[in-house]
PDB file with one MODEL, atoms N, CA, C and O in Angstrom:
MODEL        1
ATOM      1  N   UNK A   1      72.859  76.697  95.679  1.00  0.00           N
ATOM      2  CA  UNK A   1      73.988  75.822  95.829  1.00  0.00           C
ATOM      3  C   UNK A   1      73.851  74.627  94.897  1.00  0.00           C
ATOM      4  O   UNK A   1      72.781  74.054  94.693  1.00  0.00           O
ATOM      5  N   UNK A   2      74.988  74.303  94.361  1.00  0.00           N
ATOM      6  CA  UNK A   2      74.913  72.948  93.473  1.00  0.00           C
ATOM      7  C   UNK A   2      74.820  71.906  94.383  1.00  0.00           C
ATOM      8  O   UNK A   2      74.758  72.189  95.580  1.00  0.00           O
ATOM      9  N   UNK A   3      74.798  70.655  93.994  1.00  0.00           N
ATOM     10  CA  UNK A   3      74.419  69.042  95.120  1.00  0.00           C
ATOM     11  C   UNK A   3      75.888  69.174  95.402  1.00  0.00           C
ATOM     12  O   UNK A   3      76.239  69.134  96.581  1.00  0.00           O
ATOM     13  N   UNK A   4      76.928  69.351  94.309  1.00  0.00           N
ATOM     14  CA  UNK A   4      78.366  68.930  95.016  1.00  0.00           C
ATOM     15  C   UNK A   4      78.652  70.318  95.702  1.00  0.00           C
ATOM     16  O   UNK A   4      79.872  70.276  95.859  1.00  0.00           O
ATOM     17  N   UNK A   5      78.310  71.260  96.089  1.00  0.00           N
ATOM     18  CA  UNK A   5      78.817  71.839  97.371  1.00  0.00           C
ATOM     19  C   UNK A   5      78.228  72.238  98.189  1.00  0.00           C
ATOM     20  O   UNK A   5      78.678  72.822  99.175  1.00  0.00           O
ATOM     21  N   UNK A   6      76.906  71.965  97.905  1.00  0.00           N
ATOM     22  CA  UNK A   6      75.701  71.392  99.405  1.00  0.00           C
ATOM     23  C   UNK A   6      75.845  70.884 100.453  1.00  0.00           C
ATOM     24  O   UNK A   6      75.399  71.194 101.557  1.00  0.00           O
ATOM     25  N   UNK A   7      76.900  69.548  99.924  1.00  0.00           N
ATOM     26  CA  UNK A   7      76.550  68.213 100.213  1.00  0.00           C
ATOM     27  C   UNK A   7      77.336  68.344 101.806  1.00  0.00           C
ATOM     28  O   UNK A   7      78.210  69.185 102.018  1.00  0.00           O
ATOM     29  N   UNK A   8      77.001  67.661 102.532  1.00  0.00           N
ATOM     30  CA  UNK A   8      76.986  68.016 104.359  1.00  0.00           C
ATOM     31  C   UNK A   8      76.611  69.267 105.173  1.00  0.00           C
ATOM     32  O   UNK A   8      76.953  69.533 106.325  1.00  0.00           O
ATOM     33  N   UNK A   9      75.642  70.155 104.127  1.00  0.00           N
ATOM     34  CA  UNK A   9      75.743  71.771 104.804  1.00  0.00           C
ATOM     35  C   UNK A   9      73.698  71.798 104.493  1.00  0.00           C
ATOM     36  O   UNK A   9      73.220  71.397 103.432  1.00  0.00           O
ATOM     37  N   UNK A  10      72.908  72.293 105.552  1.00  0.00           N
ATOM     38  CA  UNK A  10      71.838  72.737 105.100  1.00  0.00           C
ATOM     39  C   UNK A  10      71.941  73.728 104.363  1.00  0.00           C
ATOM     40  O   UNK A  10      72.872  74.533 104.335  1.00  0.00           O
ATOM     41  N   UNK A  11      70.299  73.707 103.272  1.00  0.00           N
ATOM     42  CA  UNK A  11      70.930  74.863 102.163  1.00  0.00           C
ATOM     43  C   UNK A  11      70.103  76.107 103.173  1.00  0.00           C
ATOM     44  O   UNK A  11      70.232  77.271 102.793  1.00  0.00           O
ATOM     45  N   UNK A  12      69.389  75.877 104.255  1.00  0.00           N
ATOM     46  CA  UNK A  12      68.873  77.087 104.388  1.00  0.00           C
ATOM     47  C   UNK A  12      69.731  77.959 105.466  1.00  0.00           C
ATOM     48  O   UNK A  12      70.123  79.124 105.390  1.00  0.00           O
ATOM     49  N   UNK A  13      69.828  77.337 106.126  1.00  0.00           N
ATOM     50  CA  UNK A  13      71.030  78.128 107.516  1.00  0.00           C
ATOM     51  C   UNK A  13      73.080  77.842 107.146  1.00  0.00           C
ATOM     52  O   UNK A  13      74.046  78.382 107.684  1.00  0.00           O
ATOM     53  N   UNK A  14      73.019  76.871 106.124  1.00  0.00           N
ATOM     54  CA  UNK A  14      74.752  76.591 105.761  1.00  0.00           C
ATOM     55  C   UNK A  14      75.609  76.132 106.866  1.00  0.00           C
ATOM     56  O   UNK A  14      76.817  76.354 106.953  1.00  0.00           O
ATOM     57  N   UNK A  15      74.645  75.250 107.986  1.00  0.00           N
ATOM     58  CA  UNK A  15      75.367  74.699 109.343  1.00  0.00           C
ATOM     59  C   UNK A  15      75.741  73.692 108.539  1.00  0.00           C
ATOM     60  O   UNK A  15      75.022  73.332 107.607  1.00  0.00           O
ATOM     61  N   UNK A  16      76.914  73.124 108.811  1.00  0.00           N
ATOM     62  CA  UNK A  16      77.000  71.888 108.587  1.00  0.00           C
ATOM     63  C   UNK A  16      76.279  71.101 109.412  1.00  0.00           C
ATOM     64  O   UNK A  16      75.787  71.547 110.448  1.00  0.00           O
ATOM     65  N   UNK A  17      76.119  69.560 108.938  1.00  0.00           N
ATOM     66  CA  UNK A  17      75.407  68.827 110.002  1.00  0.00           C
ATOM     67  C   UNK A  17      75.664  67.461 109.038  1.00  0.00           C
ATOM     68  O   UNK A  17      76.076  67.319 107.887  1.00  0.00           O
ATOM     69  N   UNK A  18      75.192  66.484 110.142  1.00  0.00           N
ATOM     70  CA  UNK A  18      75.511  65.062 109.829  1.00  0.00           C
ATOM     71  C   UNK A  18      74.386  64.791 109.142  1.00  0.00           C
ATOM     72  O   UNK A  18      74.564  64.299 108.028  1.00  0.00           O
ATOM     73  N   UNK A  19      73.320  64.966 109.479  1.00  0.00           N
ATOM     74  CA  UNK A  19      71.990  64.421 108.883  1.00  0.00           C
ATOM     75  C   UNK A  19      70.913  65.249 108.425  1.00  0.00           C
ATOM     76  O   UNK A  19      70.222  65.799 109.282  1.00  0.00           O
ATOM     77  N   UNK A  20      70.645  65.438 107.133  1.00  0.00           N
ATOM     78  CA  UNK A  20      69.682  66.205 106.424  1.00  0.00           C
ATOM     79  C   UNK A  20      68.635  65.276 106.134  1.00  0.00           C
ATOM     80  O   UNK A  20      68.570  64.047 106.144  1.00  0.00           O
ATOM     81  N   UNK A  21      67.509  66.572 105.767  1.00  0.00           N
ATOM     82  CA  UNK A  21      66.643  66.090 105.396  1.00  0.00           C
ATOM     83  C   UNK A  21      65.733  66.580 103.968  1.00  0.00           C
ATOM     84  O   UNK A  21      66.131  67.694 103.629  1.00  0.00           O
ATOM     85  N   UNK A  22      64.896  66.186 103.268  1.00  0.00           N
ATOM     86  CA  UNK A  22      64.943  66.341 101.996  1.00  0.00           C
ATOM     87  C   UNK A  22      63.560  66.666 101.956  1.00  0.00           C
ATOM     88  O   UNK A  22      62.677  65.814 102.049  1.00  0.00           O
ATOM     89  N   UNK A  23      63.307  68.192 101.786  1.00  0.00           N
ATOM     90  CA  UNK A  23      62.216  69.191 102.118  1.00  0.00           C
ATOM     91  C   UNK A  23      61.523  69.287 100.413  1.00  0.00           C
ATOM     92  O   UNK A  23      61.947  70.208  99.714  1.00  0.00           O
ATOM     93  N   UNK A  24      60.790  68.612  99.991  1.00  0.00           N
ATOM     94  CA  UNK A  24      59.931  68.806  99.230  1.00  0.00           C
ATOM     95  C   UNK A  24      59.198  69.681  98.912  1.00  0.00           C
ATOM     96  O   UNK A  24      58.011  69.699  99.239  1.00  0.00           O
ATOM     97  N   UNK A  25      59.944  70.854  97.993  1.00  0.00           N
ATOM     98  CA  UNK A  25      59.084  72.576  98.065  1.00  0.00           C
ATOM     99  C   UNK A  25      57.721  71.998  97.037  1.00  0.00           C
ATOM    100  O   UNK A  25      57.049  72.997  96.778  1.00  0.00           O
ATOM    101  N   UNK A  26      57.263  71.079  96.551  1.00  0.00           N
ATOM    102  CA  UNK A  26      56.426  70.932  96.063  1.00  0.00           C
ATOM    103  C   UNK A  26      55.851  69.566  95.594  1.00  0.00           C
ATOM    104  O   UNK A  26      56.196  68.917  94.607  1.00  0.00           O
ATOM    105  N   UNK A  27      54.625  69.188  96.784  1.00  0.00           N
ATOM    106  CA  UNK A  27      55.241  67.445  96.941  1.00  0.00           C
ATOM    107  C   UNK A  27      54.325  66.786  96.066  1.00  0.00           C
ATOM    108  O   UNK A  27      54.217  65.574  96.253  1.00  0.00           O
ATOM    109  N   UNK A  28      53.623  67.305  95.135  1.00  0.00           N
ATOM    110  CA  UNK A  28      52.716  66.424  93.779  1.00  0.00           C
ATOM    111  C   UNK A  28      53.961  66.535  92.623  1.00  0.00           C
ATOM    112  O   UNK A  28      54.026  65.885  91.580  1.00  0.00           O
ATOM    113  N   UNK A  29      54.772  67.384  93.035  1.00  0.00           N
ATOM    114  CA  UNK A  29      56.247  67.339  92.270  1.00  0.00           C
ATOM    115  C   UNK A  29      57.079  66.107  92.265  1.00  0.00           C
ATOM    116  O   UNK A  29      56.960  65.102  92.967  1.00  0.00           O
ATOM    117  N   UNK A  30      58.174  66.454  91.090  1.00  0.00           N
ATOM    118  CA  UNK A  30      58.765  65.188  91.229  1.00  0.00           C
ATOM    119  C   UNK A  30      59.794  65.398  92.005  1.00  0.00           C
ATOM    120  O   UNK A  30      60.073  66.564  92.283  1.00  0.00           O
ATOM    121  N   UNK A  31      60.855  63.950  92.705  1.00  0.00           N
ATOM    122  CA  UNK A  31      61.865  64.268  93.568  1.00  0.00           C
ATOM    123  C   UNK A  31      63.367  64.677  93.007  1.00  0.00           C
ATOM    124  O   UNK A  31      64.234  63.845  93.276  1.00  0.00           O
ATOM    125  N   UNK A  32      63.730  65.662  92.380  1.00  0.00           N
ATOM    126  CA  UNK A  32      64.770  66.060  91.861  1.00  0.00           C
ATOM    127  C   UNK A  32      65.042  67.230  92.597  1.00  0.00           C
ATOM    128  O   UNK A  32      64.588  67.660  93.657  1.00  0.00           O
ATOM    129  N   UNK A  33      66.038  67.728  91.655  1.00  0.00           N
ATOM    130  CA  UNK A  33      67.179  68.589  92.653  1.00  0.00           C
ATOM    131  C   UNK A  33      66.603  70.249  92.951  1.00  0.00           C
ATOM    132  O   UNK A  33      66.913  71.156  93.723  1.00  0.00           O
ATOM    133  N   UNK A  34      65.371  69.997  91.620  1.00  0.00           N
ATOM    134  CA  UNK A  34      64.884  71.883  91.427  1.00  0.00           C
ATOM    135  C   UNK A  34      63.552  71.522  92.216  1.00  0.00           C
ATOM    136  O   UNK A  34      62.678  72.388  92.260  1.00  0.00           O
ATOM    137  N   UNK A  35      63.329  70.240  92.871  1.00  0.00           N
ATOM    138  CA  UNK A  35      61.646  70.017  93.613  1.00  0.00           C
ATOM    139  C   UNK A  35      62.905  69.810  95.243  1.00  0.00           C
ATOM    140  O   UNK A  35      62.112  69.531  96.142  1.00  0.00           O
ATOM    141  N   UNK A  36      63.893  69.827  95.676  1.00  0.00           N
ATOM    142  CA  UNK A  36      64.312  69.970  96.644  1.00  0.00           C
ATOM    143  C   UNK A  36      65.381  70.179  97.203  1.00  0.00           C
ATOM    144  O   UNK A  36      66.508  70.061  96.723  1.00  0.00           O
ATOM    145  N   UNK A  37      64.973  70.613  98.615  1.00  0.00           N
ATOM    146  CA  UNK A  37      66.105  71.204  99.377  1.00  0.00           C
ATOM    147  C   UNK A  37      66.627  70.524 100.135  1.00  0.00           C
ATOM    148  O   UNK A  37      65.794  69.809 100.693  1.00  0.00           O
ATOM    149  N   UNK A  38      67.864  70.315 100.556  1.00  0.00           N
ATOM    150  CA  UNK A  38      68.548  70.110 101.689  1.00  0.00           C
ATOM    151  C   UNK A  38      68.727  70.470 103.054  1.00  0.00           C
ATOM    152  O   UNK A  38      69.698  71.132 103.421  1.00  0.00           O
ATOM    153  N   UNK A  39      67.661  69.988 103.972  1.00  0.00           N
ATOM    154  CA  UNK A  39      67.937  70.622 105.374  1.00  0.00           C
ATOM    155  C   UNK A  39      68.210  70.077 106.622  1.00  0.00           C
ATOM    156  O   UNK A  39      67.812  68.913 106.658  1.00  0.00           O
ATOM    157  N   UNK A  40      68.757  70.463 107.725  1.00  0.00           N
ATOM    158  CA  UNK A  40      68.769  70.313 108.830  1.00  0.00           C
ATOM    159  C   UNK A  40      67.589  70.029 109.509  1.00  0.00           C
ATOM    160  O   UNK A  40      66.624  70.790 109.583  1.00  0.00           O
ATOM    161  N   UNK A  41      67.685  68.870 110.029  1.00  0.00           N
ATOM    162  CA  UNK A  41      66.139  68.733 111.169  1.00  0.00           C
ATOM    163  C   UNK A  41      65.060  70.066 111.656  1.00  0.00           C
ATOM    164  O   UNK A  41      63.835  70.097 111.779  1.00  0.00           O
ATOM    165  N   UNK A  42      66.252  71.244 111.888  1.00  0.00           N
ATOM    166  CA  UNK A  42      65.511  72.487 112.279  1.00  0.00           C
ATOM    167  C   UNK A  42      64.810  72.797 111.266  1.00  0.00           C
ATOM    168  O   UNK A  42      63.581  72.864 111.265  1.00  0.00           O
ATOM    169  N   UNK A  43      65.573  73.018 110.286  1.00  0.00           N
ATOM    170  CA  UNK A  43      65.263  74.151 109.158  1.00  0.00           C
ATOM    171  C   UNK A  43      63.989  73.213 108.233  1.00  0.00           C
ATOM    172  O   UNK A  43      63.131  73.718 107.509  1.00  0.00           O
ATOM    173  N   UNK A  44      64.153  71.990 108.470  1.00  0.00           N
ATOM    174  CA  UNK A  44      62.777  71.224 108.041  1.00  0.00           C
ATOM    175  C   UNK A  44      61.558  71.789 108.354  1.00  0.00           C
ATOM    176  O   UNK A  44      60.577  72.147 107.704  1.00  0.00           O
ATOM    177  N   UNK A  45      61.878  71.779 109.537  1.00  0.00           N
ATOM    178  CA  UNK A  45      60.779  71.576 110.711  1.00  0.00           C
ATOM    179  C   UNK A  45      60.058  73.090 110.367  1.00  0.00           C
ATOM    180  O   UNK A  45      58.868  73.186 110.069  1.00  0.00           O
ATOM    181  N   UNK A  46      60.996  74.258 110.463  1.00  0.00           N
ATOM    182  CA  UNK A  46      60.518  75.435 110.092  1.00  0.00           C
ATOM    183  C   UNK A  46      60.107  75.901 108.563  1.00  0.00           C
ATOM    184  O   UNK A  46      59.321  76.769 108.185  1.00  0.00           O
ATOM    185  N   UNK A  47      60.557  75.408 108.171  1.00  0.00           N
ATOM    186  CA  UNK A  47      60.212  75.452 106.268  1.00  0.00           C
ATOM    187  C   UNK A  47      59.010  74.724 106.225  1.00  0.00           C
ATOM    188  O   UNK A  47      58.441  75.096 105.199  1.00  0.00           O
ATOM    189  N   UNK A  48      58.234  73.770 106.876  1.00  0.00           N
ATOM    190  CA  UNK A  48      56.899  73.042 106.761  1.00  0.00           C
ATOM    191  C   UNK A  48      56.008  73.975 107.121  1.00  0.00           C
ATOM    192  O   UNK A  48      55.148  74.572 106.475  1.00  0.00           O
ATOM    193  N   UNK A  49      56.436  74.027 108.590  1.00  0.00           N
ATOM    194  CA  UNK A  49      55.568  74.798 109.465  1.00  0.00           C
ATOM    195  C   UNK A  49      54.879  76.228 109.289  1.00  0.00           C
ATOM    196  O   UNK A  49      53.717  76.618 109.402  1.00  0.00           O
ATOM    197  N   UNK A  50      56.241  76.921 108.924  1.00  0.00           N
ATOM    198  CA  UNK A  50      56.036  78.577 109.155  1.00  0.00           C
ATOM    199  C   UNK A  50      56.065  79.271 107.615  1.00  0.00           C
ATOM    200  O   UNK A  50      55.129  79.999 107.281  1.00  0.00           O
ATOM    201  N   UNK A  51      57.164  79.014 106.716  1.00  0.00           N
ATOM    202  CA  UNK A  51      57.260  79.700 105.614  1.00  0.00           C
ATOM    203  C   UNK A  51      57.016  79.181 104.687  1.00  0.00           C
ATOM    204  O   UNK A  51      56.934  80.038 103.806  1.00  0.00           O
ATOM    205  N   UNK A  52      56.877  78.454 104.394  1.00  0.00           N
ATOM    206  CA  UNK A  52      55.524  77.539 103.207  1.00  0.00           C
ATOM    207  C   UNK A  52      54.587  78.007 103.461  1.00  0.00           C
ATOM    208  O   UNK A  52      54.395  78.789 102.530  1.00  0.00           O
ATOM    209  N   UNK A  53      53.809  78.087 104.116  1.00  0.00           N
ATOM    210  CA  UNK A  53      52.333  78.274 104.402  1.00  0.00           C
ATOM    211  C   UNK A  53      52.215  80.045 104.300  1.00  0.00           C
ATOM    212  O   UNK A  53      51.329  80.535 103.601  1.00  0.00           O
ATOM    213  N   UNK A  54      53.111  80.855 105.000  1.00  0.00           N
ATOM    214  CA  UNK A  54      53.386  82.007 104.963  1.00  0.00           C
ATOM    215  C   UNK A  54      53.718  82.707 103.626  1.00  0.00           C
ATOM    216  O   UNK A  54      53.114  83.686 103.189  1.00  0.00           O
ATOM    217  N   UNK A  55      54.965  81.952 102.916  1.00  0.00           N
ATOM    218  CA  UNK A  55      54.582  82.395 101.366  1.00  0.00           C
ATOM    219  C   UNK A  55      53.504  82.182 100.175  1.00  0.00           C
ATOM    220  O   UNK A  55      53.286  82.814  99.141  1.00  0.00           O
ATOM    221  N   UNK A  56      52.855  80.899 100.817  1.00  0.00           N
ATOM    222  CA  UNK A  56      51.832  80.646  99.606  1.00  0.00           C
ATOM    223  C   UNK A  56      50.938  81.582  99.966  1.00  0.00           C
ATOM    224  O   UNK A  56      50.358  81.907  98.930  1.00  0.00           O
ATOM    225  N   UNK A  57      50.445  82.291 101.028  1.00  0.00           N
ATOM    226  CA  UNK A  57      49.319  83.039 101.370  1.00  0.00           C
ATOM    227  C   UNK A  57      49.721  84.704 100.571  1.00  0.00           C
ATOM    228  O   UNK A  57      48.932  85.325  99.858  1.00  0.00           O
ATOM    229  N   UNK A  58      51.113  85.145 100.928  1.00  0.00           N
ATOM    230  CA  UNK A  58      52.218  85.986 100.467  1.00  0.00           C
ATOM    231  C   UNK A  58      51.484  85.945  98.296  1.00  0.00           C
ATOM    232  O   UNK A  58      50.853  86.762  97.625  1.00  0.00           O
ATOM    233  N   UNK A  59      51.865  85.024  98.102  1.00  0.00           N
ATOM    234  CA  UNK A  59      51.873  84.767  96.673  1.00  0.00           C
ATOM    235  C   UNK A  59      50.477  84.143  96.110  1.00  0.00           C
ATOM    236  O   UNK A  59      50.420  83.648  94.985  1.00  0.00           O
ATOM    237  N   UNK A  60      49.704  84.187  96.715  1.00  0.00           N
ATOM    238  CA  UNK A  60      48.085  83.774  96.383  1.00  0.00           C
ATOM    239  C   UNK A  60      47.388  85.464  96.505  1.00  0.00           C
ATOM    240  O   UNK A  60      46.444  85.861  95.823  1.00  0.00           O
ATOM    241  N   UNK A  61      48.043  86.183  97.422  1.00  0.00           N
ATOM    242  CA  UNK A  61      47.769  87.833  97.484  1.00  0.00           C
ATOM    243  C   UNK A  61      47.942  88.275  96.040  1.00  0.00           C
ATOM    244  O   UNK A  61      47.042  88.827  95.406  1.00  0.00           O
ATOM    245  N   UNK A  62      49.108  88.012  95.572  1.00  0.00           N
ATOM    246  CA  UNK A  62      49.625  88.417  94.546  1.00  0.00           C
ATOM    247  C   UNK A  62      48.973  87.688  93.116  1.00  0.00           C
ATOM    248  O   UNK A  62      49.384  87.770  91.958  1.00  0.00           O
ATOM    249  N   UNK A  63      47.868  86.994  93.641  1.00  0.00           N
ATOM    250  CA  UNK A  63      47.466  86.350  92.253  1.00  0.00           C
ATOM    251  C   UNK A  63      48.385  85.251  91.934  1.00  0.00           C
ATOM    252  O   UNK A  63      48.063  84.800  90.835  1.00  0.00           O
ATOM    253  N   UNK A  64      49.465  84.581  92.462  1.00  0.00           N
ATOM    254  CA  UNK A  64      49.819  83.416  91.839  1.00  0.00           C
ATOM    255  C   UNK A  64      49.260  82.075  92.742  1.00  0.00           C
ATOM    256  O   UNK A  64      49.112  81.733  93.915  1.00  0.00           O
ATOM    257  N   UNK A  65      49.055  81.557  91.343  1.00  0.00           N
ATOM    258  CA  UNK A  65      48.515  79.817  92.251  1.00  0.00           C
ATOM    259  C   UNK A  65      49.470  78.731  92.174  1.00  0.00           C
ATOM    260  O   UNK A  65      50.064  78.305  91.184  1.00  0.00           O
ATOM    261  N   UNK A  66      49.529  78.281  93.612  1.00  0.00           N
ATOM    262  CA  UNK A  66      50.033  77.360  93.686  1.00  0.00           C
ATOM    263  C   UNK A  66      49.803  76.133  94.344  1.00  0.00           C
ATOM    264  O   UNK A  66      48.935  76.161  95.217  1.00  0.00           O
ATOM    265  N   UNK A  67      50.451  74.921  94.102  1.00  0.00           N
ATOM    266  CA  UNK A  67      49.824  73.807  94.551  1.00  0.00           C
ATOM    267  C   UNK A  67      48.882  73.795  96.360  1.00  0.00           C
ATOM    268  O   UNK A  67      49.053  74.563  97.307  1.00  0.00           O
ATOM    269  N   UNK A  68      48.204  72.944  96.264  1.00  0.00           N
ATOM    270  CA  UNK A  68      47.297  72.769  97.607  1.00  0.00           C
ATOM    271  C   UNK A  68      48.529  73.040  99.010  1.00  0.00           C
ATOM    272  O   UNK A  68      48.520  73.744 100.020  1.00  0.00           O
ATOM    273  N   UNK A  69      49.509  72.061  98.397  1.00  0.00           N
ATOM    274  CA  UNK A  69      50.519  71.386  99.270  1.00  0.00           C
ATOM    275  C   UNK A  69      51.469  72.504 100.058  1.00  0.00           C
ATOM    276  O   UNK A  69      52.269  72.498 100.993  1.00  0.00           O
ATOM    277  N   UNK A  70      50.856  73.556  99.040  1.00  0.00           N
ATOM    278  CA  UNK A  70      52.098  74.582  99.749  1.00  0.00           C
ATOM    279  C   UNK A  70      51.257  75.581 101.401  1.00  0.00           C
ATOM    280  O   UNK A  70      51.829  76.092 102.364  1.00  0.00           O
ATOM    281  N   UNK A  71      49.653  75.481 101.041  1.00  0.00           N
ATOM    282  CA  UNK A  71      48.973  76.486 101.853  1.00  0.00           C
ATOM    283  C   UNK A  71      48.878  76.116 103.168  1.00  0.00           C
ATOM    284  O   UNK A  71      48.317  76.869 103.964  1.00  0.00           O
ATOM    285  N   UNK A  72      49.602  74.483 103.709  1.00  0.00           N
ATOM    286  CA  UNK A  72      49.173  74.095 105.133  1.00  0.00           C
ATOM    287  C   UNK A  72      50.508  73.269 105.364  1.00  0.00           C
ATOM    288  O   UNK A  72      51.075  72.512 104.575  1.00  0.00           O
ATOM    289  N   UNK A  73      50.805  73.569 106.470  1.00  0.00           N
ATOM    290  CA  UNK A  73      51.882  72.648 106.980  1.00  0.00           C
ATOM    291  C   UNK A  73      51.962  71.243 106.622  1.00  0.00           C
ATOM    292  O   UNK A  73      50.887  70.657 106.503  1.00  0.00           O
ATOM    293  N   UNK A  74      53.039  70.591 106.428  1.00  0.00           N
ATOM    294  CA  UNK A  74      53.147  69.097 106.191  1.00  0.00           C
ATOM    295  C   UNK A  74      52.090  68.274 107.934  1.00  0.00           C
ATOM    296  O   UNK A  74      51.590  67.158 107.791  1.00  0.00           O
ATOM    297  N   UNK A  75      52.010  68.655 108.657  1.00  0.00           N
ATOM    298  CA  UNK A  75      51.676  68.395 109.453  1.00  0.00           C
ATOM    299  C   UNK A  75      50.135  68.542 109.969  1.00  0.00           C
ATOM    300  O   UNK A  75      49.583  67.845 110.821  1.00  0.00           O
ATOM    301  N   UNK A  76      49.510  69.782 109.128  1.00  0.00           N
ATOM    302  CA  UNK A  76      48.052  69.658 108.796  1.00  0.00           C
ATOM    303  C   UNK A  76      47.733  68.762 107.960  1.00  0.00           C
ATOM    304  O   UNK A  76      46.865  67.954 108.288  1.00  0.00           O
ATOM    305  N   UNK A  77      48.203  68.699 106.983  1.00  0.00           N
ATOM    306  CA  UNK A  77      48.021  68.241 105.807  1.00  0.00           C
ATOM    307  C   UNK A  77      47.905  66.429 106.330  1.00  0.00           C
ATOM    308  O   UNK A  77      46.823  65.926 106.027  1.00  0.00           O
ATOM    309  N   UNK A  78      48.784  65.597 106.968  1.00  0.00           N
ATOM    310  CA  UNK A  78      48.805  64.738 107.328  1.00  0.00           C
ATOM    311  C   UNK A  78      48.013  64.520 108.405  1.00  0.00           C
ATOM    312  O   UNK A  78      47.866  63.298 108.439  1.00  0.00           O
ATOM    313  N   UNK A  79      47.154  65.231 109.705  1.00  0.00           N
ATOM    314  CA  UNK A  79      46.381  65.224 110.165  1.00  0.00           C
ATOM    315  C   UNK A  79      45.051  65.162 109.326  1.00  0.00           C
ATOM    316  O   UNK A  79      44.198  64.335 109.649  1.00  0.00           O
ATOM    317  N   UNK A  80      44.811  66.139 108.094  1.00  0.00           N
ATOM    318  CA  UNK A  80      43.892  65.741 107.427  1.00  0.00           C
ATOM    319  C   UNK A  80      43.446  64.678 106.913  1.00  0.00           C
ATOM    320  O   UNK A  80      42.348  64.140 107.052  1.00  0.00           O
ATOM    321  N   UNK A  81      44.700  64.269 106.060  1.00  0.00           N
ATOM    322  CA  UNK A  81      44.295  62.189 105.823  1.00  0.00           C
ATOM    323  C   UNK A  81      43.860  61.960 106.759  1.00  0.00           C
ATOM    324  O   UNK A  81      42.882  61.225 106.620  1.00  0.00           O
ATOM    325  N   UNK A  82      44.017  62.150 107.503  1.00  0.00           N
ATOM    326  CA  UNK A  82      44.651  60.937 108.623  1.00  0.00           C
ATOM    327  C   UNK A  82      42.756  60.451 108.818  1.00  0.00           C
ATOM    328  O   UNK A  82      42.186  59.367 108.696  1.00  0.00           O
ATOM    329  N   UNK A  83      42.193  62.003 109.204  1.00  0.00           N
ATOM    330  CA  UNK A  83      41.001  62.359 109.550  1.00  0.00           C
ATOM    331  C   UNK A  83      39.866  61.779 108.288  1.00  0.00           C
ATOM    332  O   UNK A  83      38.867  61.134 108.604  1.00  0.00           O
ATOM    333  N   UNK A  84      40.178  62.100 106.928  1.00  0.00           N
ATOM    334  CA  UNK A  84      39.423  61.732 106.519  1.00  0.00           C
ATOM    335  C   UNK A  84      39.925  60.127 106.177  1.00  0.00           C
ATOM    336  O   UNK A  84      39.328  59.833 105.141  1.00  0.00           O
ATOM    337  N   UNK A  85      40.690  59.073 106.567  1.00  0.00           N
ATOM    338  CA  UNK A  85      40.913  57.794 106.527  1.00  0.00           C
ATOM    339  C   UNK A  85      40.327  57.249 107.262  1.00  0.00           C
ATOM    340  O   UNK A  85      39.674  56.274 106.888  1.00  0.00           O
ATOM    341  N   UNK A  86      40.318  57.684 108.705  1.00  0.00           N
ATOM    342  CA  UNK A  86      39.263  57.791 109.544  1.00  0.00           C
ATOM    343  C   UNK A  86      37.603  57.489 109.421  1.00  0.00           C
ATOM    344  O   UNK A  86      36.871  56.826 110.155  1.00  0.00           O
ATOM    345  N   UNK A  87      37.373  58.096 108.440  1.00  0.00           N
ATOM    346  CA  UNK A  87      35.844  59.002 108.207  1.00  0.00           C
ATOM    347  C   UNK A  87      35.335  57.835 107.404  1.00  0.00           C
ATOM    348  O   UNK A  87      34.179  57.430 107.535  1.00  0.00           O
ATOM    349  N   UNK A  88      36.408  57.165 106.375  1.00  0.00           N
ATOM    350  CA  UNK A  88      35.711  56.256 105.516  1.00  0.00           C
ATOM    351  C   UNK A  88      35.998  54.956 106.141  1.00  0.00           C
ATOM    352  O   UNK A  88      35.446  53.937 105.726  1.00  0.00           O
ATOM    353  N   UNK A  89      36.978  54.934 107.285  1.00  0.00           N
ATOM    354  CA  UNK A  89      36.557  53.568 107.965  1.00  0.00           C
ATOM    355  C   UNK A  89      34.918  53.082 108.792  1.00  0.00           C
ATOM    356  O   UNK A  89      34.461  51.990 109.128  1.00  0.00           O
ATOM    357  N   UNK A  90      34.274  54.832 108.904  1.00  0.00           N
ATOM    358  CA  UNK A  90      33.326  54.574 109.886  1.00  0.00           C
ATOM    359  C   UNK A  90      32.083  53.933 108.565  1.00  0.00           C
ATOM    360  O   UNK A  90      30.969  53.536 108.907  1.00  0.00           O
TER     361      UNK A  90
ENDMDL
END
């Protein structure tokens, strides 16, 4: 989908919705239109969680490499700082 007929619709399910959110398929990337997607709170939530992590494993089978960022949920990944921010306070 282009930005002008995106614009109020997630790009992954095409619900409309009031409030998107801006899913970073590759977040040492920069923030433009080919580094992201447009989604619905859901489809965020599931694009971090389940199929990011699911395709990079998918496509690391296959011999392609790709960034760190793609192999663990946004939500591991931020538990990890978190842990080692932690580690160098002690």
């Amino acid at each position: 989908m282009t930005k002008k007929s995106s614009e109020g619709f997630c790009e992954m399910c095409g619900h409309y919705v009031s409030v998107r959110q801006k899913a970073h398929i590759v977040a040492e990337g920069k923030k433009t239109g080919g580094n992201l997607l447009m989604l619905c709170p859901s489809c965020h939530i599931m694009f971090d969680t389940h199929i990011k992590p699911k395709v990079f494993t998918a496509l690391k089978k296959a011999g392609i490499n790709l960034p760190y960022s793609w192999e663990k949920s946004i939500y591991h990944q931020a538990a990890e700082a978190s842990q080692k921010a932690m580690e160098k306070k002690k």
